[in-house]
C-alpha positions as a Markdown table, in Angstrom:
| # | Residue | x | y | z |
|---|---|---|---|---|
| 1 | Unk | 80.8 | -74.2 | -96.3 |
| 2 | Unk | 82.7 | -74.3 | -93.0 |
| 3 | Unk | 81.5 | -78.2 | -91.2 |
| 4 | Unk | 81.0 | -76.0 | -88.3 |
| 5 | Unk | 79.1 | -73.4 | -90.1 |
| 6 | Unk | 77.0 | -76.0 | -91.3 |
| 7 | Unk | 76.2 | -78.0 | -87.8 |
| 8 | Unk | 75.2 | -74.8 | -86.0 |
| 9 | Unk | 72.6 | -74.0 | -88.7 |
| 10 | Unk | 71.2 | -77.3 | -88.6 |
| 11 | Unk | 70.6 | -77.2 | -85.1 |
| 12 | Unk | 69.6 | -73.8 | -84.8 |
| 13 | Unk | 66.8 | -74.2 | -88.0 |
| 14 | Unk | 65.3 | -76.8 | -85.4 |
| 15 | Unk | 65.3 | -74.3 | -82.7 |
| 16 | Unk | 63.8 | -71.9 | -84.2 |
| 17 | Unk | 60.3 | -73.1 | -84.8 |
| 18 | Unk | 60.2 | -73.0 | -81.2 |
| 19 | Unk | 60.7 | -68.7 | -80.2 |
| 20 | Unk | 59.0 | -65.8 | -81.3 |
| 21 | Unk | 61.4 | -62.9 | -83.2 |
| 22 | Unk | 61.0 | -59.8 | -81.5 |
| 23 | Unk | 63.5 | -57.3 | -82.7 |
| 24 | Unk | 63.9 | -53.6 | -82.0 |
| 25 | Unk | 64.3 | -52.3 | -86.3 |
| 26 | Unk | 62.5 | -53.7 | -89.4 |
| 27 | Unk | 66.0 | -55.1 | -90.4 |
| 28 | Unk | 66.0 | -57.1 | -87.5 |
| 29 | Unk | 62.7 | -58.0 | -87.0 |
| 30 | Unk | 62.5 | -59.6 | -91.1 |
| 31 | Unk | 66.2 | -61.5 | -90.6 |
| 32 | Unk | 65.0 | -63.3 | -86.7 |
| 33 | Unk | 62.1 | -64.6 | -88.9 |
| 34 | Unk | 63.8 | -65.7 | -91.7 |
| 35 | Unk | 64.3 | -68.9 | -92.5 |
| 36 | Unk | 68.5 | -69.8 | -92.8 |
| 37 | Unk | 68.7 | -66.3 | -91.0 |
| 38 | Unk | 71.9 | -65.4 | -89.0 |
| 39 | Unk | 70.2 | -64.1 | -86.3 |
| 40 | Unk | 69.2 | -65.8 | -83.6 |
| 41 | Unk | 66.9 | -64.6 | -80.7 |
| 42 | Unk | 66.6 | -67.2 | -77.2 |
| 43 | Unk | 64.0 | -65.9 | -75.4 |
| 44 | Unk | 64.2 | -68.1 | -72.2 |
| 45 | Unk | 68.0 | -66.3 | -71.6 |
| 46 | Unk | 66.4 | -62.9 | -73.3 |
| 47 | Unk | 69.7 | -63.5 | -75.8 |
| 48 | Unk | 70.6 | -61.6 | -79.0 |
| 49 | Unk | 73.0 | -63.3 | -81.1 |
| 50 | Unk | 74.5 | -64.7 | -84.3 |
| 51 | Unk | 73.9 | -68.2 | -85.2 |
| 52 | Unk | 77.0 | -68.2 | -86.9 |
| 53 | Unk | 79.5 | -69.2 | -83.8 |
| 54 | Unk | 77.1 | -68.1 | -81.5 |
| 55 | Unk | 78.3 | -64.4 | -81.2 |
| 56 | Unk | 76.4 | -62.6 | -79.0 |
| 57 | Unk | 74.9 | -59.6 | -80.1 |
| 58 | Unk | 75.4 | -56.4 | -77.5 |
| 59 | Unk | 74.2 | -54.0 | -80.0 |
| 60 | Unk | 72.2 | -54.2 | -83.5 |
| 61 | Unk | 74.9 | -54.0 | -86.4 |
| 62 | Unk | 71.6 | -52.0 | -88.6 |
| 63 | Unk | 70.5 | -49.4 | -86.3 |
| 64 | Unk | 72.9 | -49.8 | -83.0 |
| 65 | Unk | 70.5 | -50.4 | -80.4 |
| 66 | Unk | 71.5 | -51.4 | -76.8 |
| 67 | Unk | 70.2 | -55.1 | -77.1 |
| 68 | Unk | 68.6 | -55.9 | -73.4 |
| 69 | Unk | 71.7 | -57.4 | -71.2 |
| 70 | Unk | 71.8 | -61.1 | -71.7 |
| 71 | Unk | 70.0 | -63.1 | -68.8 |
| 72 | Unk | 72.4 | -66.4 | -69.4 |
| 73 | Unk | 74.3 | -66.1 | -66.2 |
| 74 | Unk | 71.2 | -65.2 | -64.0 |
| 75 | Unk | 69.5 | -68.5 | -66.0 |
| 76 | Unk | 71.8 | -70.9 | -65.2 |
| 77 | Unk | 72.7 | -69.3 | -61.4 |
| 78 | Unk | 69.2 | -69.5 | -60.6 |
| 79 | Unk | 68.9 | -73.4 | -61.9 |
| 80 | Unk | 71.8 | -74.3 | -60.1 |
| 81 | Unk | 71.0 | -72.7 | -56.6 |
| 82 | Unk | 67.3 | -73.1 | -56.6 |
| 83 | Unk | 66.5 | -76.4 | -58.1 |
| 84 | Unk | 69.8 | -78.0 | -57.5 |
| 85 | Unk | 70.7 | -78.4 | -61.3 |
| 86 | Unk | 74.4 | -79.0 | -61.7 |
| 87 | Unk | 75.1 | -81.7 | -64.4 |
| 88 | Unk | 75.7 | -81.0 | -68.1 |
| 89 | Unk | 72.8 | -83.0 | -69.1 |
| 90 | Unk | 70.2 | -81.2 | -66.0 |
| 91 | Unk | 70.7 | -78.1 | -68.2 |
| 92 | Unk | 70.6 | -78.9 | -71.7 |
| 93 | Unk | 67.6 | -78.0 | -73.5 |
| 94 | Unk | 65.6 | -80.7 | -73.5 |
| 95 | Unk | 66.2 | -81.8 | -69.8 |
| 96 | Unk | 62.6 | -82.9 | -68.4 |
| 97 | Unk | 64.4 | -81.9 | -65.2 |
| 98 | Unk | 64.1 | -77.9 | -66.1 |
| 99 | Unk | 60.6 | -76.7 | -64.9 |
| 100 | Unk | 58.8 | -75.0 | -67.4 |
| 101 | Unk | 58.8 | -71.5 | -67.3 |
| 102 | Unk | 62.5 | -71.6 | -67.5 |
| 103 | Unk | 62.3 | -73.0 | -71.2 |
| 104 | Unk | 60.1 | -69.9 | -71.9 |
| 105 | Unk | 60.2 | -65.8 | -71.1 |
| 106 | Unk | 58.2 | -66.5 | -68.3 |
| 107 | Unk | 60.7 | -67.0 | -65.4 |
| 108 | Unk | 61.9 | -63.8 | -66.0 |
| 109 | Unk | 59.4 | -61.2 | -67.0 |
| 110 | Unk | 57.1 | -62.5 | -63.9 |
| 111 | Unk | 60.4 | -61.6 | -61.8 |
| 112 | Unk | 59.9 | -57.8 | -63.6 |
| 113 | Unk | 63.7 | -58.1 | -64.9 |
| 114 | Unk | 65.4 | -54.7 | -66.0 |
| 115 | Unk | 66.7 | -55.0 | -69.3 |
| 116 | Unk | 70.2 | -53.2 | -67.9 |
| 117 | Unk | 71.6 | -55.4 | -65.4 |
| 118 | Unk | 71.8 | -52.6 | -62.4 |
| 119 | Unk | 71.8 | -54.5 | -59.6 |
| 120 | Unk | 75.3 | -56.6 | -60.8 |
| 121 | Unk | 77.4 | -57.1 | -57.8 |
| 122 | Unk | 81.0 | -55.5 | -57.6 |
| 123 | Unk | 82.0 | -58.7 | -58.8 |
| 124 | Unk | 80.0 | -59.7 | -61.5 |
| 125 | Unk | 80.5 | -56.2 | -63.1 |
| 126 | Unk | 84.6 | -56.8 | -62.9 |
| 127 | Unk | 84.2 | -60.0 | -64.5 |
| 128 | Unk | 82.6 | -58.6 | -67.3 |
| 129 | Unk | 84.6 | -55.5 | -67.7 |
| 130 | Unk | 87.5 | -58.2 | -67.5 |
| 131 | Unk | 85.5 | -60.3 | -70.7 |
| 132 | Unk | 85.3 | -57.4 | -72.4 |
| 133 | Unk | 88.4 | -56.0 | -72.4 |
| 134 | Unk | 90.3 | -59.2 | -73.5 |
| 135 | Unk | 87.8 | -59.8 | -76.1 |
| 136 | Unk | 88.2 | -56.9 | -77.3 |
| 137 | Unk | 85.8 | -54.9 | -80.0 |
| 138 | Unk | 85.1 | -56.5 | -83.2 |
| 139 | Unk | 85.2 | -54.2 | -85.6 |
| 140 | Unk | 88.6 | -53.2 | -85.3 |
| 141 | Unk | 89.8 | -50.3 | -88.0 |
| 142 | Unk | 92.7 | -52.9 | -89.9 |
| 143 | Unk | 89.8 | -55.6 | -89.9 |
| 144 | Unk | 92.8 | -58.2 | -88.6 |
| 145 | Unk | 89.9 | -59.8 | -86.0 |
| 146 | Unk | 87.9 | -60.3 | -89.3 |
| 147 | Unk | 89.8 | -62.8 | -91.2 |
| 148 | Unk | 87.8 | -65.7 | -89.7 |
| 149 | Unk | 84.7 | -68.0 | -90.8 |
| 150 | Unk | 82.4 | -65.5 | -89.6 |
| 151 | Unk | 83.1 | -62.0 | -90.0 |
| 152 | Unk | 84.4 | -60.5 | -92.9 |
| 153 | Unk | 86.1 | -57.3 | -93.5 |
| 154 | Unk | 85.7 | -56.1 | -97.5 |
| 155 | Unk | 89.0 | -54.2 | -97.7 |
| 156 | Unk | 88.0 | -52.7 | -101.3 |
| 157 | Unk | 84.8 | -51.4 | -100.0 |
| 158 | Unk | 85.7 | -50.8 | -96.3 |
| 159 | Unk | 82.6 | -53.0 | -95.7 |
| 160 | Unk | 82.4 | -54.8 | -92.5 |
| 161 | Unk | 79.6 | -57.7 | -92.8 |
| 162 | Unk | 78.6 | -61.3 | -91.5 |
| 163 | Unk | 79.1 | -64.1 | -93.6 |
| 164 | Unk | 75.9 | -65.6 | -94.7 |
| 165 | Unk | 74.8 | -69.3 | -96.2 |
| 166 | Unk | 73.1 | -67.6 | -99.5 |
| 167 | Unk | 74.5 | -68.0 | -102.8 |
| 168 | Unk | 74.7 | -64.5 | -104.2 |
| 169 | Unk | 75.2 | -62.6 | -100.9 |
| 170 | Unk | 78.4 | -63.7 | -99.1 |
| 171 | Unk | 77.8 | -61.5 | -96.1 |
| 172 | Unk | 75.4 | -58.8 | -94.8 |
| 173 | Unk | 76.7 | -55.3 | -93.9 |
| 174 | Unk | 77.4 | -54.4 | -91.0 |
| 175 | Unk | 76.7 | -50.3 | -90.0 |
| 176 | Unk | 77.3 | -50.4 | -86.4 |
| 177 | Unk | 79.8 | -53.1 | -84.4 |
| 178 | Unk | 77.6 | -55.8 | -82.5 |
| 179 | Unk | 80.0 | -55.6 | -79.8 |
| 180 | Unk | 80.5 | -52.1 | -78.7 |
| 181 | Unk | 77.9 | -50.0 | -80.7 |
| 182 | Unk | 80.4 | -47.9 | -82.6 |
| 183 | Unk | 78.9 | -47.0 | -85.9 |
| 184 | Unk | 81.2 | -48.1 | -88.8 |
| 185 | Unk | 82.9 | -46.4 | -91.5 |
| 186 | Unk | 80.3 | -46.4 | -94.4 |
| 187 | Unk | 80.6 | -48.4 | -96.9 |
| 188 | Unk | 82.4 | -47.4 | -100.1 |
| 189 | Unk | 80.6 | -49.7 | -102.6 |
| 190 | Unk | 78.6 | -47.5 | -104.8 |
| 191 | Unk | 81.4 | -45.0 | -105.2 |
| 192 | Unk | 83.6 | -47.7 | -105.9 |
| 193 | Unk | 81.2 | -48.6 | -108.7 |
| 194 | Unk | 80.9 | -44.9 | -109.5 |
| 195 | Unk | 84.3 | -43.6 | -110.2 |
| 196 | Unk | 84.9 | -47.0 | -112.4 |
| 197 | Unk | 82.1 | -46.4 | -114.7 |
| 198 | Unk | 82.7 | -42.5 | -114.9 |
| 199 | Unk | 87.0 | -42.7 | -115.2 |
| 200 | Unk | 87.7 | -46.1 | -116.7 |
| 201 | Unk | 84.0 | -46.7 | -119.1 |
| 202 | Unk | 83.3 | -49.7 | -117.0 |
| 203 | Unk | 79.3 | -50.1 | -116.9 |
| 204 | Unk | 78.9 | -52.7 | -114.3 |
| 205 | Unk | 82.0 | -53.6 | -112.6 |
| 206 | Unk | 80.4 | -55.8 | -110.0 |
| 207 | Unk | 80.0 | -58.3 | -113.1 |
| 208 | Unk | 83.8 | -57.9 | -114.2 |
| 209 | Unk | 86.2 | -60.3 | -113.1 |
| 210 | Unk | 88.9 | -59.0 | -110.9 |
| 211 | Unk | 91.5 | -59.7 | -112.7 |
| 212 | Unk | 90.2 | -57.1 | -115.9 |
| 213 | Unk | 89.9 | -53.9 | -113.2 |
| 214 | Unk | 92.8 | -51.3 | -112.9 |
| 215 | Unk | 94.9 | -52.9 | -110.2 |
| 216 | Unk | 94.4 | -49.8 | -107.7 |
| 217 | Unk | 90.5 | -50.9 | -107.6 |
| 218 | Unk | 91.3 | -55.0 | -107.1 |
| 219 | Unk | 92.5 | -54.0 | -103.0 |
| 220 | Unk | 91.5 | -50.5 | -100.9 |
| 221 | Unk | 94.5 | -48.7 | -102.4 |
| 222 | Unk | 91.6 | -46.7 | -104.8 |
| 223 | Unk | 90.2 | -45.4 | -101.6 |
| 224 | Unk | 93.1 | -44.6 | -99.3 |
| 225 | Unk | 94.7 | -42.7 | -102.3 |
| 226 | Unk | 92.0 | -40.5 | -102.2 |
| 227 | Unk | 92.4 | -40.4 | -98.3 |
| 228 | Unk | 88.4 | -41.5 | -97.9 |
């Protein structure tokens, strides 16, 4: 495993015991509670996210919910202004200088916060429109912006997924982009399966080795053949 993979698990495992896991799908709801999940839910900053890199999450990748906006900004601007926090160390987690509702939901469901940010100034909304342009969307058709430690694009099964720390399951499937809310191509791993057991007598090719499949099924040229 990636070193860096490894340290943001390890401190997010010891985070964890302290937030509840709301989530708005059952797929959600059972990975936030998880233990060595990927997802990650701060409930002080009302953030959705991915422990792995710390990817916020806009929209779920299961059912492609709008995730409430992120109150980060408005969390540490409201710290800074009000209570005069402005070193590193002030706003780390386990500052005694934080008060306490801050460290919890509190500070902002007694202010009745929208979950959609309306009220964003002229300015704040073209900063973010600026962010996410350059950042782009990360489920990109080629998968280029998935050849990283934490996203993964399958190219044989035109699977997009998020690389996990289980043995057994290198990533879970993504069905809609966590960024923009675009629902993905579906996946193409049970016909894949399929058409090698019905053409080429091959009963459970997810137990072959790669090397003993017909070349065209080793890469996505089985599936762009057949202009899926």
């Amino acid at each position: 495993m990636h070193p860096l993979l490894r340290n943001v698990y390890a401190r997010l495992e010891n985070e964890r015991k302290l937030f509840e896991s709301p989530g708005c799908c059952d797929e959600l709801t059972k990975g936030l509670q998880q233990k060595d999940s990927i997802y990650v839910y701060f409930p002080n900053r009302r953030k959705y996210g991915l422990a792995t890199g710390n990817i916020v999450m806009d929209y779920c990748i299961h059912c492609g919910t709008k995730m409430p906006d992120s109150l980060s900004d408005k969390w540490f601007f409201i710290l800074r202004a009000k209570y005069k926090l402005t070193g590193s160390g002030d706003l780390d987690g386990r500052s005694n200088k934080i008060p306490p509702e801050f460290l919890t939901d509190e500070w902002w469901k007694k202010r009745n916060i929208p979950s959609r940010l309306s009220y964003l100034s002229s300015d704040e909304r073209d900063n973010n429109r600026r962010r996410k342009k350059r950042d782009g969307c990360f489920c990109l058709d080629d998968g280029k912006q998935f050849q990283h430690i934490f996203l993964i694009y399958n190219t044989r099964f035109r699977e997009y997924g998020i690389k996990t720390m289980k043995v057994g399951y290198p990533y879970i499937p993504m069905q809609y982009c966590l960024s923009c809310g675009r629902q993905l191509e579906p996946s193409l791993r049970d016909l894949w399966a399929k058409l090698l057991q019905k053409y080429h007598g091959i009963e459970n090719p997810f137990k072959n080795r790669i090397q003993f499949l017909p070349k065209s099924f080793r890469t996505d040229l089985w599936w762009k053949r057949r202009a899926l």
